[in-house]
C-alpha positions as a Markdown table, in Angstrom:
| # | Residue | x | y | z |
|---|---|---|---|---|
| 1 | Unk | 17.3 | -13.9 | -17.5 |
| 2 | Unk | 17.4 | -11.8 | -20.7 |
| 3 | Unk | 17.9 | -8.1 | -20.1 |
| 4 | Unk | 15.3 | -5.3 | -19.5 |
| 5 | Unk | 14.2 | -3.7 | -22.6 |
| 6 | Unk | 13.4 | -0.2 | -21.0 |
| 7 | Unk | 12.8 | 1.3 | -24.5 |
| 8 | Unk | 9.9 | -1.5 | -25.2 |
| 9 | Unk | 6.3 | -0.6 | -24.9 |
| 10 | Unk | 5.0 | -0.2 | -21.5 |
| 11 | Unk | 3.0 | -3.2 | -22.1 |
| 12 | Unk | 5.1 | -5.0 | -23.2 |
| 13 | Unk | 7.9 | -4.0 | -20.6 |
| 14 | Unk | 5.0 | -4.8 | -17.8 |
| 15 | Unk | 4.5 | -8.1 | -19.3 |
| 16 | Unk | 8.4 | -9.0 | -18.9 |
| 17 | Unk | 8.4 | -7.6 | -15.4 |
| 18 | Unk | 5.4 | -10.1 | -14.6 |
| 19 | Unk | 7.3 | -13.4 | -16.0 |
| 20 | Unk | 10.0 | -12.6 | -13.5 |
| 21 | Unk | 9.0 | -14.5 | -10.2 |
| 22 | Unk | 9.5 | -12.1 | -6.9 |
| 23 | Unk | 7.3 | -12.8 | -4.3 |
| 24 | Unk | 7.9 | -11.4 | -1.1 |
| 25 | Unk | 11.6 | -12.4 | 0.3 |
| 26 | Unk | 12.4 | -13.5 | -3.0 |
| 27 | Unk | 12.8 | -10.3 | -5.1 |
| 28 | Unk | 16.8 | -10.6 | -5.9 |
| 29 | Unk | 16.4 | -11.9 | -9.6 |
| 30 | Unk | 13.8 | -8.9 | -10.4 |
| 31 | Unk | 15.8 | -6.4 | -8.5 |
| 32 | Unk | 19.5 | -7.6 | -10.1 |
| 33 | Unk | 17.7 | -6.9 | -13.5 |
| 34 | Unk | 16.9 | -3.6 | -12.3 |
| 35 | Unk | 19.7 | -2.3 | -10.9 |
| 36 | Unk | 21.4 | -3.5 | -14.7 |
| 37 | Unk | 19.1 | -1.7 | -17.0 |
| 38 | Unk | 19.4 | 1.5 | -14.5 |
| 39 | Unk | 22.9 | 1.4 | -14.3 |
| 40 | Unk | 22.9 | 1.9 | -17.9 |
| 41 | Unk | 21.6 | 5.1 | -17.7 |
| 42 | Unk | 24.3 | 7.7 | -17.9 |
| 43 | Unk | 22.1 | 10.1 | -15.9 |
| 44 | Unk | 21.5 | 8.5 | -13.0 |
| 45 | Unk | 23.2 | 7.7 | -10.0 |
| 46 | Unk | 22.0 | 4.2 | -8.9 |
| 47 | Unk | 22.3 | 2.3 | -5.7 |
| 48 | Unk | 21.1 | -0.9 | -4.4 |
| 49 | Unk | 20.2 | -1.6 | -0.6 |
| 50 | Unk | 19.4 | -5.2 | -0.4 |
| 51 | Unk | 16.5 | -5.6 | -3.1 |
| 52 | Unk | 15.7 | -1.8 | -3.2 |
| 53 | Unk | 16.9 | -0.1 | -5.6 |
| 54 | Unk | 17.6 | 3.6 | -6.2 |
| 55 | Unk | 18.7 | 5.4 | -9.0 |
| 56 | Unk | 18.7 | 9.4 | -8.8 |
| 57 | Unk | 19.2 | 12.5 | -11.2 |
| 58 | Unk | 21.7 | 15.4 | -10.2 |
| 59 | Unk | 20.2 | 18.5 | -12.2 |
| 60 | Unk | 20.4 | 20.8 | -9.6 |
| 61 | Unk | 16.3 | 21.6 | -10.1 |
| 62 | Unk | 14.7 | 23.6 | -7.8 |
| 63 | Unk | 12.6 | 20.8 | -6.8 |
| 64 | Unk | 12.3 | 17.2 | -6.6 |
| 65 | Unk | 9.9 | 14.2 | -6.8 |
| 66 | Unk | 10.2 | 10.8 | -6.0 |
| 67 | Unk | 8.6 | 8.0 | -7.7 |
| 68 | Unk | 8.6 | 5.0 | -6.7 |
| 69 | Unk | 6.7 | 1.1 | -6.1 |
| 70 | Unk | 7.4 | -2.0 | -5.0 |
| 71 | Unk | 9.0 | -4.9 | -6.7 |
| 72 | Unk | 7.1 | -7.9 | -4.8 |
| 73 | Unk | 4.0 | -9.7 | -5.0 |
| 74 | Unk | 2.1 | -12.0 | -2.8 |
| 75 | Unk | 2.3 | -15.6 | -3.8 |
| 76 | Unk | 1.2 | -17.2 | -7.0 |
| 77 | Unk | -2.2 | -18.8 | -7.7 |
| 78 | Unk | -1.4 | -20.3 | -11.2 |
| 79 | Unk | -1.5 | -17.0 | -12.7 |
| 80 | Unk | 1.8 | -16.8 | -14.3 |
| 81 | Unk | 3.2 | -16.0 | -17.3 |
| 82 | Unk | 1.6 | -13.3 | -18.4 |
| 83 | Unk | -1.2 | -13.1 | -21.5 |
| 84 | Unk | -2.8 | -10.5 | -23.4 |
| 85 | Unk | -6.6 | -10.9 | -24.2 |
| 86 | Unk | -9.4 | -8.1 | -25.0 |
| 87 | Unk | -6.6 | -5.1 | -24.4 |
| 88 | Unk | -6.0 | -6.5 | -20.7 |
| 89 | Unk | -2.4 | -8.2 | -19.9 |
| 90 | Unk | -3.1 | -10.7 | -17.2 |
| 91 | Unk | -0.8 | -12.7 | -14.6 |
| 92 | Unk | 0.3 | -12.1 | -11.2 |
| 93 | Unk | 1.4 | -8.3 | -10.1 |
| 94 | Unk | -0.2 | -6.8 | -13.8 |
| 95 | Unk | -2.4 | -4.7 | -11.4 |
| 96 | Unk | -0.1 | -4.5 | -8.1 |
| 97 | Unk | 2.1 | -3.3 | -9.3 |
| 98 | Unk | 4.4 | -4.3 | -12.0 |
| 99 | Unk | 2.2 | -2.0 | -14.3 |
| 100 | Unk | 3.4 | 1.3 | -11.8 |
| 101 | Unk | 6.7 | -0.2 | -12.2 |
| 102 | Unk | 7.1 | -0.6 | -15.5 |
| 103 | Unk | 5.9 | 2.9 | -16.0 |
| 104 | Unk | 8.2 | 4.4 | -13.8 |
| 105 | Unk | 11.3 | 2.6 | -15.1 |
| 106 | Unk | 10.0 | 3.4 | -19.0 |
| 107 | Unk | 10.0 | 7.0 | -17.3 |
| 108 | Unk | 13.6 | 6.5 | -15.7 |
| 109 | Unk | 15.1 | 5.9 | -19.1 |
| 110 | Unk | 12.9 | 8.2 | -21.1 |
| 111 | Unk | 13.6 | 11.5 | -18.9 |
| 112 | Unk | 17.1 | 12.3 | -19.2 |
| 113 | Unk | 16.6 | 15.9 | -18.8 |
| 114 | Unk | 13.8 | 16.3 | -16.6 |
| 115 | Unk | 12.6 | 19.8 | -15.4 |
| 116 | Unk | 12.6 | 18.8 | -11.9 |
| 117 | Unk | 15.3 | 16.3 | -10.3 |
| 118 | Unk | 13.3 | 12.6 | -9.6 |
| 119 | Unk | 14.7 | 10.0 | -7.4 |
| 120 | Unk | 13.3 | 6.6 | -8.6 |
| 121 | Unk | 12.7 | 3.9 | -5.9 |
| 122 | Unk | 12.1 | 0.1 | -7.1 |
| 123 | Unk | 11.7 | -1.6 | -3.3 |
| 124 | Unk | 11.4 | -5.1 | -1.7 |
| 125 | Unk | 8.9 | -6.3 | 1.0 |
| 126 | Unk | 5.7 | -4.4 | 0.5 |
| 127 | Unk | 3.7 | -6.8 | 0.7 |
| 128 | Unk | 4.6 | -8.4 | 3.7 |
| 129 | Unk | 5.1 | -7.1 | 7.6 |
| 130 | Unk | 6.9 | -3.8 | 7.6 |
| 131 | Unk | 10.0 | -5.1 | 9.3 |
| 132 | Unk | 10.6 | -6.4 | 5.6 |
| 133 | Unk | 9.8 | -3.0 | 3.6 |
| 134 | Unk | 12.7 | -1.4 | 2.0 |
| 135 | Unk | 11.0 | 1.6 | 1.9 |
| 136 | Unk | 11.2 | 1.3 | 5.8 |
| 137 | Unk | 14.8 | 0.1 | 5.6 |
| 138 | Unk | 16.1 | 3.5 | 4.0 |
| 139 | Unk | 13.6 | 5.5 | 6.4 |
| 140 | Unk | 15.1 | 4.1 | 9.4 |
| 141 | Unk | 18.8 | 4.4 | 7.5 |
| 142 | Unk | 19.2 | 6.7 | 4.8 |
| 143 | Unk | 16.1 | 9.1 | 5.4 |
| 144 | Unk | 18.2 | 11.4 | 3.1 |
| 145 | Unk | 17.2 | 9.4 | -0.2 |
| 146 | Unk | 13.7 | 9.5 | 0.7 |
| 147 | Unk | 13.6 | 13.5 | 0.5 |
| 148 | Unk | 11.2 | 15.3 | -1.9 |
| 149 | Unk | 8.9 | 18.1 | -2.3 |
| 150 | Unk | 6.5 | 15.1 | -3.2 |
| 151 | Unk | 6.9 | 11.4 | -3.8 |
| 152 | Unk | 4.3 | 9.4 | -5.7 |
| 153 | Unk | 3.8 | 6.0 | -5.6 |
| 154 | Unk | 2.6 | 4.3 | -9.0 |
| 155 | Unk | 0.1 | 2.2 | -7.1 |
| 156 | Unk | -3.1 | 1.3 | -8.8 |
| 157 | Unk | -5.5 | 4.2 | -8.8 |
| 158 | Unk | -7.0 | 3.3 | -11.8 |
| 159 | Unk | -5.0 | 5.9 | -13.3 |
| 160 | Unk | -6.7 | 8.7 | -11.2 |
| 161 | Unk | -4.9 | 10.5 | -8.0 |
| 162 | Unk | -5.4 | 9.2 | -4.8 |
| 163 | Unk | -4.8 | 10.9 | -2.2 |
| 164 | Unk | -4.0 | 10.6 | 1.2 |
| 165 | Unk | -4.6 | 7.0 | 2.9 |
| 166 | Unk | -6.5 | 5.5 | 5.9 |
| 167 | Unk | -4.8 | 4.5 | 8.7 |
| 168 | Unk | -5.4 | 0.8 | 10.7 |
| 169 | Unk | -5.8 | -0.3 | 13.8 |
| 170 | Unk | -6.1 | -3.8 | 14.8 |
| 171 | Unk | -7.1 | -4.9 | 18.4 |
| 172 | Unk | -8.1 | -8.1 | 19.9 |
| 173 | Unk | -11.6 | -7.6 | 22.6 |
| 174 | Unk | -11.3 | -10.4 | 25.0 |
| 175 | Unk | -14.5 | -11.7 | 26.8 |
| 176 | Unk | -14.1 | -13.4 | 30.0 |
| 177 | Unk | -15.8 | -16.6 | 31.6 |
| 178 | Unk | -15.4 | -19.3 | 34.0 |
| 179 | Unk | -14.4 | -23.2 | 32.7 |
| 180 | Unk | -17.1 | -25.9 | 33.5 |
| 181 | Unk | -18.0 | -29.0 | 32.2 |
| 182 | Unk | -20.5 | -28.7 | 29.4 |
| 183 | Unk | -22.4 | -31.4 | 31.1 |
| 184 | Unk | -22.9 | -28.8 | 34.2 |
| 185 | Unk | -22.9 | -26.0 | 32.1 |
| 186 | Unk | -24.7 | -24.0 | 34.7 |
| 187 | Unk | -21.4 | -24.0 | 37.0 |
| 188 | Unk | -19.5 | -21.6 | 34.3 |
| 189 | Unk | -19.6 | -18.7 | 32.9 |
| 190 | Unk | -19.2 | -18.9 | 29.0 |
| 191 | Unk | -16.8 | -16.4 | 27.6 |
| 192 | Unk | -17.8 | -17.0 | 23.7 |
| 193 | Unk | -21.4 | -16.3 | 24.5 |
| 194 | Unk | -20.1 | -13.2 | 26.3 |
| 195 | Unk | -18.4 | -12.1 | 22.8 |
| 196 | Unk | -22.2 | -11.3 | 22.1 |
| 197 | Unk | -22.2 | -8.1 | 23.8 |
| 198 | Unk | -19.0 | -7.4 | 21.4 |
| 199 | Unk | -20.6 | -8.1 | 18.4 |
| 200 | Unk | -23.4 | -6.2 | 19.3 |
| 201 | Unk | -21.8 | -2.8 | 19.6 |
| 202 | Unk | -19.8 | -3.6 | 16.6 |
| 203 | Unk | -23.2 | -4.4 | 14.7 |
| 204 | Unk | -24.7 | -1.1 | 15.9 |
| 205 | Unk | -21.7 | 1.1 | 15.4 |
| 206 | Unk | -22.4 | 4.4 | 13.4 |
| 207 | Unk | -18.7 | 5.0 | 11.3 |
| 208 | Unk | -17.9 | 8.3 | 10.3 |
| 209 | Unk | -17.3 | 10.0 | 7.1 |
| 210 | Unk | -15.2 | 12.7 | 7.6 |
| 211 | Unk | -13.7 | 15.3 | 5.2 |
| 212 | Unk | -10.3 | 15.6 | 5.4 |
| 213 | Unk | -8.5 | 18.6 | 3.1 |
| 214 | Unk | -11.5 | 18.8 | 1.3 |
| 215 | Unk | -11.7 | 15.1 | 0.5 |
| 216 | Unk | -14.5 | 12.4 | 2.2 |
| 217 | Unk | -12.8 | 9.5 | 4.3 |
| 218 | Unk | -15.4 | 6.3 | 5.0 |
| 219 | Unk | -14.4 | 4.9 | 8.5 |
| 220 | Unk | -15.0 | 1.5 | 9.1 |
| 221 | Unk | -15.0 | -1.2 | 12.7 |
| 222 | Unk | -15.1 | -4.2 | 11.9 |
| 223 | Unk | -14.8 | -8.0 | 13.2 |
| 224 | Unk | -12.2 | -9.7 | 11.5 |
| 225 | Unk | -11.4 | -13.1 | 13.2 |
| 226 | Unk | -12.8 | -14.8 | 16.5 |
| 227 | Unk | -11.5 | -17.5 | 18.1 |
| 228 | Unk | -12.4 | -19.8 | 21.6 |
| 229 | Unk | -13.2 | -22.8 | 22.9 |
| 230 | Unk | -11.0 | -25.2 | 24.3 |
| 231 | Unk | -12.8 | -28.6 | 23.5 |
| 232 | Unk | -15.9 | -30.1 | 22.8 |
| 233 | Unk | -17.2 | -30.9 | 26.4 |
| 234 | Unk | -15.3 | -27.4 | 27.9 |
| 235 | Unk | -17.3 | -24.1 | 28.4 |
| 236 | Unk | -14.6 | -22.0 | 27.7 |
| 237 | Unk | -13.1 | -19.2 | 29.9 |
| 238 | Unk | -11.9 | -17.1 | 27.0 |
| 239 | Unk | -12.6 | -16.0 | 23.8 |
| 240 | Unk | -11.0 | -13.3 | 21.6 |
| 241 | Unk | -12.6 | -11.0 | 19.0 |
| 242 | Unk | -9.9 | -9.5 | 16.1 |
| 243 | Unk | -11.4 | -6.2 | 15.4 |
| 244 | Unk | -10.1 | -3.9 | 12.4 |
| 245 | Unk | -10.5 | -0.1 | 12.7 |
| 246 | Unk | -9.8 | 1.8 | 9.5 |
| 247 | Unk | -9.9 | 5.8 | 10.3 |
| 248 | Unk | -9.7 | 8.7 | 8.5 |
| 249 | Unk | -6.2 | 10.6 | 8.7 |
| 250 | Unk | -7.7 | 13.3 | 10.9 |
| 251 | Unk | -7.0 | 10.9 | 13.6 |
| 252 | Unk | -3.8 | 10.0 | 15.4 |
| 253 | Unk | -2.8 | 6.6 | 16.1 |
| 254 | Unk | -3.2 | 7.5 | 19.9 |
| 255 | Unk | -6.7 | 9.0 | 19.3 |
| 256 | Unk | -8.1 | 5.4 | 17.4 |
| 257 | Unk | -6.6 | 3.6 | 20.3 |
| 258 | Unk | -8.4 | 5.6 | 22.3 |
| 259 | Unk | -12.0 | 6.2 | 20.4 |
| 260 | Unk | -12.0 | 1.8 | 20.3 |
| 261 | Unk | -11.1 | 1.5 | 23.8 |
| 262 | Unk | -13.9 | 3.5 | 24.5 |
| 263 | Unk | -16.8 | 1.3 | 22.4 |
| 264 | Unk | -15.4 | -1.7 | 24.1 |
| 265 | Unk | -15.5 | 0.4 | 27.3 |
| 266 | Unk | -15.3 | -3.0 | 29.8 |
| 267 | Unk | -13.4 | -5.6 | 28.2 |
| 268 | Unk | -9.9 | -6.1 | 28.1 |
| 269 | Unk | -8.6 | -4.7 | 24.6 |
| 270 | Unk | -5.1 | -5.4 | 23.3 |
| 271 | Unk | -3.4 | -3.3 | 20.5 |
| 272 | Unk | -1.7 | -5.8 | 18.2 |
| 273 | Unk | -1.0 | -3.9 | 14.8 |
| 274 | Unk | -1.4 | -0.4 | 13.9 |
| 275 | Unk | -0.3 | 2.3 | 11.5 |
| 276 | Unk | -1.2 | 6.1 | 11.4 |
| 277 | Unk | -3.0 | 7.4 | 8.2 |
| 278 | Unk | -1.3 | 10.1 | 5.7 |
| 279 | Unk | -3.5 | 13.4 | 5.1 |
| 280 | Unk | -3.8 | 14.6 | 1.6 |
| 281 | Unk | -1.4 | 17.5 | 1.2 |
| 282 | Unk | -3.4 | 18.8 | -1.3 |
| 283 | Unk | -2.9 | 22.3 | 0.0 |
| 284 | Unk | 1.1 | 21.5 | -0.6 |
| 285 | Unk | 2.6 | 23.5 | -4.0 |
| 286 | Unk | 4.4 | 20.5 | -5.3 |
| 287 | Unk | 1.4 | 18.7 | -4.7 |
| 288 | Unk | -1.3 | 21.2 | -6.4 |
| 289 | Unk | 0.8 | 21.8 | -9.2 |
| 290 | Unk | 0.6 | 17.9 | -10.0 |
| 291 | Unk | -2.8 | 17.8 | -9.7 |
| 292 | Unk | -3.5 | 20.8 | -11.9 |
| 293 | Unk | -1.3 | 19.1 | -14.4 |
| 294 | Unk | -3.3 | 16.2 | -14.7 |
| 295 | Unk | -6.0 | 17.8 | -14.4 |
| 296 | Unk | -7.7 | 15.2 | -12.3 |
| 297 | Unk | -10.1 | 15.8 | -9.5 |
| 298 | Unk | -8.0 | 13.7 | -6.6 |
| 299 | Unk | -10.1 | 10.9 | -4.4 |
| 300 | Unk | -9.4 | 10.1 | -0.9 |
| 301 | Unk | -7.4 | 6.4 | -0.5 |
| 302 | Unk | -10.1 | 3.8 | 0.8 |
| 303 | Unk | -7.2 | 1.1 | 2.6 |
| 304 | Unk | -3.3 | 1.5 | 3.7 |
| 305 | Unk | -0.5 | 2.6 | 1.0 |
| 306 | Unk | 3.2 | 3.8 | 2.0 |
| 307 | Unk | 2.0 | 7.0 | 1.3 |
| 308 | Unk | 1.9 | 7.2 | 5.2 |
| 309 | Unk | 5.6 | 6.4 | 5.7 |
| 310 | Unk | 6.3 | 9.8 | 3.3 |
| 311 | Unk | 3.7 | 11.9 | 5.7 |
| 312 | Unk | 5.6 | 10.4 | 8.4 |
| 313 | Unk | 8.8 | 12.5 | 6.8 |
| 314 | Unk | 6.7 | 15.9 | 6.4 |
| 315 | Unk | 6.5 | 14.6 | 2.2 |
| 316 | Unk | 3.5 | 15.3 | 0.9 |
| 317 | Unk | 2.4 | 12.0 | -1.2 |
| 318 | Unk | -0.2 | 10.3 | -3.6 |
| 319 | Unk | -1.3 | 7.2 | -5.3 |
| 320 | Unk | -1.2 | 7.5 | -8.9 |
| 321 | Unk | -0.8 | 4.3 | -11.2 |
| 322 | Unk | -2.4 | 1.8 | -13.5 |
| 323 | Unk | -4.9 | -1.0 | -12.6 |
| 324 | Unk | -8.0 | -1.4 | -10.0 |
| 325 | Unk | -7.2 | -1.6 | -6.9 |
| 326 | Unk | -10.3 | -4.2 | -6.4 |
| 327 | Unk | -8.0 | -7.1 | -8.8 |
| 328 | Unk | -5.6 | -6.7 | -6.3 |
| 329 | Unk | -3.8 | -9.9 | -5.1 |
| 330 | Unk | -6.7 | -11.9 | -6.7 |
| 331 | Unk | -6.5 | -14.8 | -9.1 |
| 332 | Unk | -7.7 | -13.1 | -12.0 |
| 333 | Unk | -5.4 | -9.9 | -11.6 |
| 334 | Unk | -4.8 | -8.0 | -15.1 |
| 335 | Unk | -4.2 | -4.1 | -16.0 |
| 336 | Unk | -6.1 | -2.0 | -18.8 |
| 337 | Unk | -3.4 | -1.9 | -21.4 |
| 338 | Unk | -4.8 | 1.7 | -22.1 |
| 339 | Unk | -3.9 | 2.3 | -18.5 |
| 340 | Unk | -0.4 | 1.6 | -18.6 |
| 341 | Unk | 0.0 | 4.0 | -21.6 |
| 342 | Unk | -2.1 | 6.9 | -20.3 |
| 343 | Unk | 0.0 | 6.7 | -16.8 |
| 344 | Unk | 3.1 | 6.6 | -18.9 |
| 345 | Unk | 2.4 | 9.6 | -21.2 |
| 346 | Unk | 0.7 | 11.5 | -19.0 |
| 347 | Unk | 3.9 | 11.4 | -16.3 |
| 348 | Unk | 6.2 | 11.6 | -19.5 |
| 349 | Unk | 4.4 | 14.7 | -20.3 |
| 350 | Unk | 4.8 | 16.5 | -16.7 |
| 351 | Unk | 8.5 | 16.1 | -16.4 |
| 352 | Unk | 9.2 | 17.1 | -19.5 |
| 353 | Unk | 6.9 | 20.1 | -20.8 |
């Protein structure tokens, strides 16, 4: 494939980074072409870790900022190669997040003097199960490369600051019942007409909104999935309800557990994903000093970003990138061209003035 052109427009360097395939597990072509147009850098010191790539400065700055997104995407839905059309690009990963990363490696080559040390971090298997995030990988084995006053991640904000993230829970509520023969119905107990009660509560569930470091969270309980029945002349002894819980990052993992076990107080309740929020940091000084360089007013992350994994560390961390988040993985997917320019600029401008 033809080289990276990191001195292109950001548009345009977006656009080439799109009509490279790399969908989840199959990022090597996207990150070889990386790791080539980094290691051409004289100022950085790149290394590669499976499909993650990262490429450091050494200025001995008194403070330092990561930067970072993830190379995959989910699958294709016929929306590849890329187009241009009313000052959107279009095509799969425009909006998440080959726009962030095309920024941050047009920023990579750009800052060869920066006026704090950056680490760049281009990494596989976002989009899948975390066993498969690189970002994970080098938690778990090189925590040392993940270290930072802050780290931003250039997912799409709509070029604002987001802050933060929710954390997720997901449980499956099991109803109980007793098998009969639908014929002789009234010899069992029906388990899916049990889920009922489950819905009900779930229907009549007040969420909370609470402020967390001076920003508003929206909570959220919802059903996502229910399965049951065992076949058409069965009544059916079981039936499972998939609930989501997203929670503001005032709350532990062991404290959602715990508040849904609670409103499904008498059915059997099975944890089967979960990760723990990240809280703002906004009262962090690496953090407020990006923030007053922007000069944006920061928003509270509405859904789940590896921001958490840098809380995790003690790293203060934010969403700041191109795009809507809302085009997300959807077929239409594009990125305000304007968007990839401002994001560029405005990052160019803080590590350099």
């Amino acid at each position: 494939m033809p080289a990276l052109d990191l001195s292109a427009d950001v548009a345009h360097l977006t656009a080439a980074l799109i009509d490279v395939p790399s969908e989840s597990h199959h990022e090597e072509a996207l990150a070889d072409l990386v790791e080539r147009a980094l290691g051409d850098l004289g100022h950085l010191e790149v290394e590669r870790f499976a499909n993650t790539i990262v490429a450091r400065t050494g200025a001995g700055r008194s403070e330092r900022v990561l930067i970072g997104g993830h190379l995959d995407t989910v699958p294709a839905a016929g929306n590849m190669p890329h187009s241009f059309s009313g000052g959107r690009l279009y095509g799969l990963g425009s909006c998440d997040m080959k726009g962030g990363v095309a920024v941050a490696l047009k920023l990579a080559a750009a800052v060869a003097n920066p006026n704090r040390d950056v680490t760049f971090m281009f990494y596989e298997g976002e989009e899948v199960a975390s066993e498969f995030n690189g970002l994970q990988h080098l938690a778990d084995r090189r925590p040392e490369l993940l270290q930072a006053d802050l780290a931003i991640l250039m997912e799409p904000s709509n070029a604002g600051i987001e802050a933060g993230c929710q954390g997720t829970l997901r449980v499956e509520v099991t109803t109980a019942g007793e098998r009969a023969h639908s014929a002789r119905s009234w010899m069992g107990v029906n388990a899916i007409h049990g889920a009922a009660e489950v819905l009900a509560r779930l229907n009549d569930y007040g969420p909370l909104r609470p402020r967390v470091d001076g920003l508003e969270y929206r909570e959220g309980l919802s059903a996502v999935g229910i399965r049951g029945g065992v076949a058409g002349n069965v009544v059916p002894d079981e039936c499972v309800v998939t609930v989501n819980f997203r929670f503001a990052p005032d709350r532990s993992v062991a404290q959602a557990i715990a508040h849904v076990t609670d409103v499904f107080e008498g059915f059997a309740v099975k944890v089967v994903d979960e990760a723990p929020g990240a809280r703002p940091g906004l009262d962090r000084p690496a953090t407020a000093a990006f923030v007053a360089a922007l000069g944006e007013e920061p928003r509270p992350k509405f859904g789940w970003t590896d921001v958490a994994r840098f809380s995790g560390l003690g790293i203060p961390a934010l969403n700041f990138g191109p795009g809507d988040p809302a085009l997300a993985h959807s077929r239409g997917e594009y990125v305000e061209v304007e968007q990839l320019r401002s994001c560029y600029e405005r990052m160019l401008a803080w590590l350099t003035g």
